[in-house]
N, C-alpha and C positions, 0 to 999 in steps of 0.2 A: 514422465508425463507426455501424455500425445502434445505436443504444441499446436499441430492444426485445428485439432477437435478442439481444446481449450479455448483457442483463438475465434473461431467460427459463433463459439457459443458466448463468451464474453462479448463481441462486437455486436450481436443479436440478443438473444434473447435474456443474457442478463446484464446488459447495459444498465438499468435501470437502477440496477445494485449500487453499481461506480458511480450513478448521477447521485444519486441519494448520499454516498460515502463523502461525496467532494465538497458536496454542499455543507456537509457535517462539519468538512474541515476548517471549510471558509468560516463559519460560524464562530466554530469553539477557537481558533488562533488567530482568528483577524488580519492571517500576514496573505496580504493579495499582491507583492510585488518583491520581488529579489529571486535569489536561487533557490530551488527546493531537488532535493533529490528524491524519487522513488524507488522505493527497497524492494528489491525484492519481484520489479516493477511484472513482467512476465513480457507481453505486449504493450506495455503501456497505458493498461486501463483505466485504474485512476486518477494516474498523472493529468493523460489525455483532457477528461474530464475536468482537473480542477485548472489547469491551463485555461479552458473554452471561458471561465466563469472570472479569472484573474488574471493580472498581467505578470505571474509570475515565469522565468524561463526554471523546466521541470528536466531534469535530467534522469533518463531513468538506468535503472543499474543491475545486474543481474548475473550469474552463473551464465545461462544459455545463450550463448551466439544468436542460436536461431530463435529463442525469445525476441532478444534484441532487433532483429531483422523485423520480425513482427512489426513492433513499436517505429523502427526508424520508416517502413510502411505505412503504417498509422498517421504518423504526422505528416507525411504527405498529403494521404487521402484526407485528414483532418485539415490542411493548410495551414501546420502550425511546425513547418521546418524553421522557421526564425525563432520560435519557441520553446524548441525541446532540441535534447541531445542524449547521445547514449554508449551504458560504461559497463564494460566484462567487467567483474569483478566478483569478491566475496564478503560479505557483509562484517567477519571476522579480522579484515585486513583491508579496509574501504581504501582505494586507490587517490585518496585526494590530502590537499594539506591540512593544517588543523583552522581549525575558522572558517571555512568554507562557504557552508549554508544556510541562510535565514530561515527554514522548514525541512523538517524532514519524516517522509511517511513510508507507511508501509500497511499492506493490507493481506494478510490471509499468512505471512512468510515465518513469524515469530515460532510457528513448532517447528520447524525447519532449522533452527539454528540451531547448531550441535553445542557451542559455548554463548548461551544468550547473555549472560555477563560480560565477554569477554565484547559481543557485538554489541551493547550497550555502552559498552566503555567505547569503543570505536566513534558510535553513533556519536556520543556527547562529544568526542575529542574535536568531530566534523563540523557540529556546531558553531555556527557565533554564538557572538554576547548579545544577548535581546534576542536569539532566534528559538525555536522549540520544538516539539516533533508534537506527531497523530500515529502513535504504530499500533497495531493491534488485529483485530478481527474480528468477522460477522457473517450474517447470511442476514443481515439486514434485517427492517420489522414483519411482523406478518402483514402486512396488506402487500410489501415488496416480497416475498415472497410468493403472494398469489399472485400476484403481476407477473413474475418470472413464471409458475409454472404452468398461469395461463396461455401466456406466451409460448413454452412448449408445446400446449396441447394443440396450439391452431398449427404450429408447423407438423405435428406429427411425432412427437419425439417423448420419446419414453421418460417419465420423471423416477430417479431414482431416489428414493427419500435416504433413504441409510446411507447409500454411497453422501448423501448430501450432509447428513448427520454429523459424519465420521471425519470431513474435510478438513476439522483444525485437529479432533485428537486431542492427544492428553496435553498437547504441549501448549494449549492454551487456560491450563488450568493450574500453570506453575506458580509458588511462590515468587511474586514479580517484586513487591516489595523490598522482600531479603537480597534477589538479584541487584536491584538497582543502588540500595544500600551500599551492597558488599562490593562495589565498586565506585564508592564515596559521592553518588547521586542524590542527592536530595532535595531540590525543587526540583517536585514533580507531582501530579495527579491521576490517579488512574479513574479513568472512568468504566464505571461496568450499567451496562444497562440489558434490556431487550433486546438490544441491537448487537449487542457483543461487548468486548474489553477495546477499551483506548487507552494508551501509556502518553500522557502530557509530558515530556520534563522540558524544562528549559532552562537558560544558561545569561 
């Protein structure tokens, strides 16, 4: 993945996405205070976001270094270094102890995981008791997407529809149920809408 381009274009012109996602979250968990971690985080986009709106500290966690640099940038520019922190890691082997996080999210990273069983079992291990997660994925409603690609058109920038189409893939269209089962999860919710898939579970 380019990180600059990716980065350039999340903190621009599809911000809009992440405001819309965080607010989502705040809504459907209600948890606006304790630890959260972001999976998958890239730069820090959503975390960023659901930080600005609640007083939770958002740790964001990721494979790339230079992701991470991103993000630990971000919360500068954002004035939210008292707020956020940031974790190499692999979502299959989460680097922390068990009970950890009163929230845990994630947005766009779910086909990406090679054993999503195996990262679910992680996930939940990370959890507290009374905490829950938001993981899933979207391109958001269509009005936020005319926002974003109208947003493109005034900077100048080519909208790729297919490449947009294609960004979650098959792996958002996995038996999620049998997954989270077959790893003895069972409070949980999925929600699927227009806006994408959300996996609720909580603990």
């Amino acid at each position: 993945m380019d990180v600059e381009h990716y980065d350039e274009q999340s903190r621009t012109v599809k911000r809009p996405l992440y405001e819309y996602y965080a607010n989502k979250i705040k809504t459907y968990t209600n948890v606006t205070e304790g630890k959260c971690l972001d999976i998958g985080s890239c730069g820090g986009y959503l975390g960023l976001e659901l930080a600005k709106i609640t007083r939770l500290h958002v740790t964001f966690f990721d494979l790339s270094q230079e992701a991470l640099d991103k993000a630990a940038l971000h919360l500068i520019e954002d004035d939210l270094e008292e707020r956020g922190a940031i974790l190499l890691g692999d979502v299959h082997a989460i680097p922390l102890e068990n009970e950890t996080m009163d929230l845990m999210i994630s947005r766009g990273s779910l086909p990406f995981w090679e054993e999503p069983a195996l990262a679910f079992k992680e996930i939940y291990r990370v959890l507290k008791k009374g905490g829950t997660t938001f993981v899933g994925g979207g391109k958001g409603t269509p009005e936020i997407k005319e926002q974003i690609e109208e947003n493109m058109r005034q900077r100048g920038q080519e909208i790729d529809r297919e490449a947009m189409n294609k960004m979650h893939g098959d792996g958002m269209k996995r038996d999620y149920d049998a997954l989270l089962k077959s790893v003895g999860i069972v409070d949980y919710v999925i929600h699927r809408a227009d806006d994408g898939i959300w996996i609720q579970m909580h603990k």
